[in-house]
N, C-alpha and C positions, 0 to 999 in steps of 0.2 A: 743422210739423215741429219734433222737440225737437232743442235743442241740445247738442253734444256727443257722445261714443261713442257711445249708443244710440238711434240710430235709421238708416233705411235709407240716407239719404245720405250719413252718415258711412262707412258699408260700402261705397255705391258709390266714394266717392273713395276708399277704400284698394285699391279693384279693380283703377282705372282706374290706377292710380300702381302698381300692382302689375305690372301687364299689360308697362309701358314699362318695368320693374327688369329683367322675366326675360326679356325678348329683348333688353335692353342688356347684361345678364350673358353672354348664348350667344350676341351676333352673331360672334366670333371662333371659334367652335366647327363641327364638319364640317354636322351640320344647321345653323346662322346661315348659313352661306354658302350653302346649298342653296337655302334660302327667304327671302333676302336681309335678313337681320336688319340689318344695318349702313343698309339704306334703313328700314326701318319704324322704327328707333331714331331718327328725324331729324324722325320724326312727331310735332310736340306735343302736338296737338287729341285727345284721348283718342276722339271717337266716329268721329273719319277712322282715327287706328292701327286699334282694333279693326277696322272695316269691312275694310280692307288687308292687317290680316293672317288676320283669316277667309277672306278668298277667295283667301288665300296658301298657306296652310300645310291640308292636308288632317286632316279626321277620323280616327283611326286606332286600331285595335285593338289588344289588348295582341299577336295573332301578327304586325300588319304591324309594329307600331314596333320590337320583339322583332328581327325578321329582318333588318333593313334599318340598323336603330341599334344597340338596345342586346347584340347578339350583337359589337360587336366589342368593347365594352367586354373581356366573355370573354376573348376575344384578343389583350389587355392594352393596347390605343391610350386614345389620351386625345383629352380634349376633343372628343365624339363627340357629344355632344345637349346636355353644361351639359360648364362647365372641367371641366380634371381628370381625375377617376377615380371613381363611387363609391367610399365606404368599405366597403360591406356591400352584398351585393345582399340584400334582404329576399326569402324564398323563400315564398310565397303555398301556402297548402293547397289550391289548385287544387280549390276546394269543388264547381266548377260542372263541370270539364272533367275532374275527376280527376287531373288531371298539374299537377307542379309549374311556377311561374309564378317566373320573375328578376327582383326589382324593383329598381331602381337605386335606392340612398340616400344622397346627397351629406350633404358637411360642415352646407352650407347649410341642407338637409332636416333632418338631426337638428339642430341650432340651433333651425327651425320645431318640431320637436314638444318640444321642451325649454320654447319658449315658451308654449304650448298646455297645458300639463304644470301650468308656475310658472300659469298663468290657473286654472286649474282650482284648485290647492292655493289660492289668494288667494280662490277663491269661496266655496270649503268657510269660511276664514278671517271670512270677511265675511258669510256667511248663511244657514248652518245654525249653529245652538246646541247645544253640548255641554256634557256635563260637563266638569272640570277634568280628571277619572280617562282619557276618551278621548285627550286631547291628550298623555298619557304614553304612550298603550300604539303599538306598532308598526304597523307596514302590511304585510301578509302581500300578495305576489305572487307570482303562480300562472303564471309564464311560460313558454316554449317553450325551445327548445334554444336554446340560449348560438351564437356566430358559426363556422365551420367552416369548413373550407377547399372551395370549389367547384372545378368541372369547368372547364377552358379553361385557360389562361395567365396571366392577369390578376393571381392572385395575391390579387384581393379575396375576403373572406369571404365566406360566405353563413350567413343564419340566418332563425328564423321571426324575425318584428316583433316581437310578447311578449318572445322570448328575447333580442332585441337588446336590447330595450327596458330589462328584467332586468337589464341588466350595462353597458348605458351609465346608469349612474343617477349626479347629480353629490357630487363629497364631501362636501358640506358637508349633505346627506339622506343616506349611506349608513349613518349610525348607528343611524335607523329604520326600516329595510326586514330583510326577513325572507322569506325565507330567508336564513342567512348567506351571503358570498359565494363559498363554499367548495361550500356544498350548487346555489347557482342558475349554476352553473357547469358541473355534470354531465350529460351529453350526452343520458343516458336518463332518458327522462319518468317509469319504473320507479323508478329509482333514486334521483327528486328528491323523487317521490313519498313512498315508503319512509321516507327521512331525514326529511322533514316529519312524517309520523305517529308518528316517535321522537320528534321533538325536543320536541314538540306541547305539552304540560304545561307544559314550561318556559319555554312562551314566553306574552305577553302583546299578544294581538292587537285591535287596534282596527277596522282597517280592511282589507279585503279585496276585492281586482286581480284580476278574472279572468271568464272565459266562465261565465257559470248550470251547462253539464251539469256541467264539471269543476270547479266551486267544490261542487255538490250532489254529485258522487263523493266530495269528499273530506269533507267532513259524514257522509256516512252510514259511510264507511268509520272515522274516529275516535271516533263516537260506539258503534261495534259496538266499536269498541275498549277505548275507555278504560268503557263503561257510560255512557253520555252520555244523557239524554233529547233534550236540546237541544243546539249548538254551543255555546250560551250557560254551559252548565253548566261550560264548559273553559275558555271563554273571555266572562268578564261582560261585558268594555269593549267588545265587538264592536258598533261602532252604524253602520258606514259600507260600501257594501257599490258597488265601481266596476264596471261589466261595459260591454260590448260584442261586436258579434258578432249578438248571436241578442236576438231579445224577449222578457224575463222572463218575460211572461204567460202563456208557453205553460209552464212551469215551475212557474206561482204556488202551487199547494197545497202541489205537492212542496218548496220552498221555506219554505211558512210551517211545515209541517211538524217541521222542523229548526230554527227558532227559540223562545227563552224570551221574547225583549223585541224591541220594534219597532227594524227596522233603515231607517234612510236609504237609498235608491237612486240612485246620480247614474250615469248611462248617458253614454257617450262612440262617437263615432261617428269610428275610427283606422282606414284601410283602408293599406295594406300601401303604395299609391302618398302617401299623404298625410294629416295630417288635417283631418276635413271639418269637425264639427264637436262639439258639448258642451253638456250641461247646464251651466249657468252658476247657475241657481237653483232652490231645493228647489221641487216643485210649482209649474212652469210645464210646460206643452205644448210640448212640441218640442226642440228642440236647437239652440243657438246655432251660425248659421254662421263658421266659422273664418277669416272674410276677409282675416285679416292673417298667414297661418302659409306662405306659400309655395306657395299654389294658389290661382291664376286661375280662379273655375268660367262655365262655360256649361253649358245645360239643352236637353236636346232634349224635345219634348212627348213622349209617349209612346203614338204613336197613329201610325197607315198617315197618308199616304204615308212619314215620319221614321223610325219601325221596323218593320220586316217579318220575322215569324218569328223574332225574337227578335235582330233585328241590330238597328243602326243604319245606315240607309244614307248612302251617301260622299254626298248629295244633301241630307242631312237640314238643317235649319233648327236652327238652336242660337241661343239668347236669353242674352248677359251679363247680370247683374242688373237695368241700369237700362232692357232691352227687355224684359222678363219682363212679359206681359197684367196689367194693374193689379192683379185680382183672386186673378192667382197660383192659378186650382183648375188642378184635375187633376193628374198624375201627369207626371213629368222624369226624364230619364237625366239623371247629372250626367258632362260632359266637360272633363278639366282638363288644365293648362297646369302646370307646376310646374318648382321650383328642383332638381328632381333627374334633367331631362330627359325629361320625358311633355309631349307636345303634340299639343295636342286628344284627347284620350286617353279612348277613352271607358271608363269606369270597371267596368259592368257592373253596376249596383245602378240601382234605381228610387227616385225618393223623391217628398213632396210637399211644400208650404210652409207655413207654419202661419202665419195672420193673426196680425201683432205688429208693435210699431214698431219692433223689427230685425230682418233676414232668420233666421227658425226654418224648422230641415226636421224631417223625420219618415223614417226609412227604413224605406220600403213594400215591399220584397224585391230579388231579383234580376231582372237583363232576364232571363235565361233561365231560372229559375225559373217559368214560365207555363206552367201543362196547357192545350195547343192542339193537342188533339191532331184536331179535326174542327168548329175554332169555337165552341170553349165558353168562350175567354180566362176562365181560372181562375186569377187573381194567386195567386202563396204569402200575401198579407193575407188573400183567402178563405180559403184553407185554416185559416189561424192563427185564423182568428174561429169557423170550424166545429168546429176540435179545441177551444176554449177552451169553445164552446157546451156541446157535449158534455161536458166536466170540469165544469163547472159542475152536469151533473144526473149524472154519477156523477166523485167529487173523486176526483183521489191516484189514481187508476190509469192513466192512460196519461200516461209524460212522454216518447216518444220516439213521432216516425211519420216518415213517407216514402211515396213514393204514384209510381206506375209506370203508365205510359200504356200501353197495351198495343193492337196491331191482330190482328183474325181472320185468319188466312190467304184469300187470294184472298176476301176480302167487303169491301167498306167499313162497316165498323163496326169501334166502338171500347169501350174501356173502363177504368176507373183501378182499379188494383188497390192497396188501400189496405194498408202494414203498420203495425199501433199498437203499438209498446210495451210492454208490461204488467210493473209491480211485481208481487211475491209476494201471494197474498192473505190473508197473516197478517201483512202489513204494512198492510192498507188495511181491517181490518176496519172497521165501527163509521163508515167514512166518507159511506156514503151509500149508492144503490141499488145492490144487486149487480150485477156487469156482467152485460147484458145477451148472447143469443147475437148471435151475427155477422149473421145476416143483418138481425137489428131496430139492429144500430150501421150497418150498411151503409147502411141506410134513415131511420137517424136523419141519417146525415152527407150524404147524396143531398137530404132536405129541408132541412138548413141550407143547402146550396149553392145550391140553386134557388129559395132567400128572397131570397138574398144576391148572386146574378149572372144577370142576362137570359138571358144569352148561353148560358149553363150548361143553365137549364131550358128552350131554344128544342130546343137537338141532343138534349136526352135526349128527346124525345118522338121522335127521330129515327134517329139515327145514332149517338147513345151510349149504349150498354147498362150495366146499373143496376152500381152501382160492386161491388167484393167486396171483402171486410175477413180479411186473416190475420192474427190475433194472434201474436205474437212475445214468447218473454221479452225485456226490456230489457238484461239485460247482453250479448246478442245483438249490438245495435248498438255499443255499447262495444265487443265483440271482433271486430268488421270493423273498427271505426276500428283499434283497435290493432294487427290482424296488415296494417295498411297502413302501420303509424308516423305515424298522425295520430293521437294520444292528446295532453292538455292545449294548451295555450298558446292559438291562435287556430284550432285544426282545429274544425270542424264538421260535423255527418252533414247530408249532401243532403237536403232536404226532397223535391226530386223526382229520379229517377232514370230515364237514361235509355242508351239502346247499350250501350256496353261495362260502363260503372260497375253497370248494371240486371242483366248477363248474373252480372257479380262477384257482384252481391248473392244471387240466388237461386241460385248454383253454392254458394254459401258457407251458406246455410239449407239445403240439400239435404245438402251434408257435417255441417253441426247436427242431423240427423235430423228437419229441416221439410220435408216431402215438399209441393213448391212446382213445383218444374220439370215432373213429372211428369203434372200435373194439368192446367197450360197446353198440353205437348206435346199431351195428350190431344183436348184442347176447341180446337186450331188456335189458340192465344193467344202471342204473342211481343212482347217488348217493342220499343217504338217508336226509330228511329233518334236517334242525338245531331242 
């Protein structure tokens, strides 16, 4: 075992000293007394705490802990789950459930990603190689709405994360962020938007903070602007390019597309409750876990009896690090504990570990994100491998899809009804084979899946009827996200859609003149419940 930060036991001991800071922090708080923090604070022995307090404190979902704890915050109390009060509830694009999500974000918490922030700028510093020309030019952020006043009494803000993130930036950096803070201050995403593609010219961008779909809107939008072949053409110094949220890959042509000169990628992995983890080095595999930023994690397998139908159950088996199977395969829900009052909290994202002498994850999608609709456990990694497959033998034409489980009325049978995306195609000439019709993409993306998952090509021989593919323009998806007010910062379009959000979608292509609903009514086809 190597000595010092990098490696697994240096991780494990900042867990286990981690674990005993944040129930000595909230034993005074209304949850510490509930679940008797002030006894489990008395515990020294790091593997007795844990045990003690896992069979203490319940697994809990963002609606139970939501209802029970952090709704009184709302209601303006204090010292409810950690000291205090948040500062800011972080408000979640509800990507999975459609509805907004309140996340609590203590002093504490923002300190933790401040830290994680300064780690990341010291890596860049330390091990990617630039020109002298990069280290002058700016850092363009592309974040969400600025802090706003919420619903309840409490008097705390509310914002996306992005947008908090935008405007807690510290002084002695705010001389090199960009937008100025005049413009990342404006409430509408239109309007930040707008000002940036003025200011555009004049400004000298190095490096660029943000989600792929909306870092690629606004490429293609300045480049139609100003005459740009490239972004590069506007802006040369551009060599560093920060994203999370969503996997590039599914974006990559569209992406190289809009480039002159090769750009760096460092991918960060910041969910709304915490963050998890970060690329720490150019080309390595995985994403460094963030064991020192104010989350405790534990890992539930990802497999019955521990989830069923897309939960976690209250029974489930959760592994701290230094219980984690030697070998570390397979797929993990991560459940955290954190400095802004989540405990045992399951997060909602799948991941897996990447063999390294420090704990690396990889995020493998959503728990709920899984087409199950009749036993075909379809991960959204399947799907990402399929649509990648696909772009690979026709490029540049599909950067946006979403996929709808559908059942026949009174039949047991099923089926996924695919929509892809599609650019103009006098944007895509020249790039490869012509698209194909629908039903040979149907059939191409039906054989990648049944390459690619047992389970997938056991029920289509059975009980799941062969997938069907509506093509869709892309700015399509753009104006559902935005007649919902999820446009830039951390929102993202559902990769799978289901009940109510699935009924929105195809109400909303039927008013687009995509004659969608009519053809389901027809054929006994409805979409599957949430």
């Amino acid at each position: 075992m190597l000595v010092g930060r990098d490696n697994w036991q240096w991780a494990i001991g900042k867990q286990q000293r981690l674990l005993h800071w944040l129930i000595s922090q909230a034993r005074d708080t209304a949850f510490g007394r509930t679940y008797q923090f002030g006894q489990l604070a008395k515990i020294t022995d790091a593997t007795a705490l844990y045990e003690k307090f896992a069979t203490t404190v319940p697994i809990h979902t963002y609606e139970d802990i939501f209802a029970r704890w952090w709704a009184q915050w709302l209601e303006g109390k204090e010292n409810v789950a950690w000291r205090g009060k948040p500062i800011v509830f972080a408000l979640s694009s509800g990507t999975t459930t459609g509805s907004t999500k309140y996340i609590p974000v203590t002093r504490a918490m923002r300190n933790a990603f401040r830290r994680v922030n300064l780690a990341i700028f010291q890596s860049v510093l330390l091990n990617y190689r630039f020109p002298r020309s990069f280290y002058l030019a700016k850092v363009l952020v592309l974040g969400g709405r600025p802090p706003s006043p919420t619903s309840g009494h409490s008097g705390i803000p509310g914002a996306d994360l992005s947008g908090m993130m935008a405007v807690d930036i510290p002084l002695w950096f705010q001389r090199w962020i960009l937008p100025p803070a005049s413009i990342r201050k404006q409430a509408n995403w239109e309007d930040r938007l707008r000002a940036i593609l003025d200011n555009a010219p004049k400004w000298n961008v190095g490096t660029i903070i943000g989600l792929p779909q909306w870092t690629l809107l606004l490429f293609e939008q300045l480049c139609d602007r100003y005459g740009c072949q490239t972004i590069h053409d506007l802006w040369p110094h551009f060599r560093l390019f920060v994203f999370g949220g969503l996997p590039l890959r599914t974006y990559q042509k569209e992406w190289e597309r809009w480039l002159g000169q090769p750009v760096h990628l460092l991918e960060t992995y910041l969910a709304s409750e915490g963050y998890l983890a970060y690329q720490d080095k150019p080309r390595v595999s995985g994403l460094r876990l963030a064991v020192n930023a104010g989350v405790f994690f534990e890992f539930v397998p990802f497999r019955p009896p521990h989830v069923q139908d897309g939960r976690v159950q209250s029974d489930a088996t959760a592994y701290p690090l230094w219980r984690l199977p030697r070998d570390q395969s397979g797929l993990y829900v991560p459940v955290l504990s954190t400095c802004a009052g989540a405990w045992r909290y399951v997060l909602g994202d799948v991941i897996r570990f990447v063999p390294d002498r420090v704990p690396r994850i990889q995020w493998a999608g959503r728990l709920r994100f899984f087409l199950n609709a009749c036993g075909e456990h379809v991960s959204l990694e399947n799907l990402e491998e399929a649509i990648i497959a696909f772009q690979k033998r026709f490029p540049g034409q599909i950067t946006e899809y979403t996929v709808v489980p559908l059942s026949r009325t009174n039949q047991m049978v099923f089926r996924h009804l695919w929509f892809l995306g599609i650019v103009p195609s006098s944007e895509t000439q020249g790039a490869g084979e012509a698209m194909p019709e629908v039903s040979t993409i149907a059939q191409v993306l039906d054989q990648l899946l049944q390459q690619k998952n047992d389970d997938y090509a056991t029920v289509r021989a059975h009980m799941l009827a062969s997938p069907q593919v509506i093509l869709v323009p892309v700015h399509l998806f753009y104006q559902w996200m935005k007649d919902r007010g999820k446009v830039g910062g951390q929102h993202k379009f559902p990769r799978i859609l289901r009940g109510a959000q699935a009924r929105q979608w195809l109400t909303f292509l039927e008013d687009q003149g995509q004659s969608v609903m009519g053809i389901l009514r027809e054929e006994g086809w409805h979409p599957l419940p949430d």
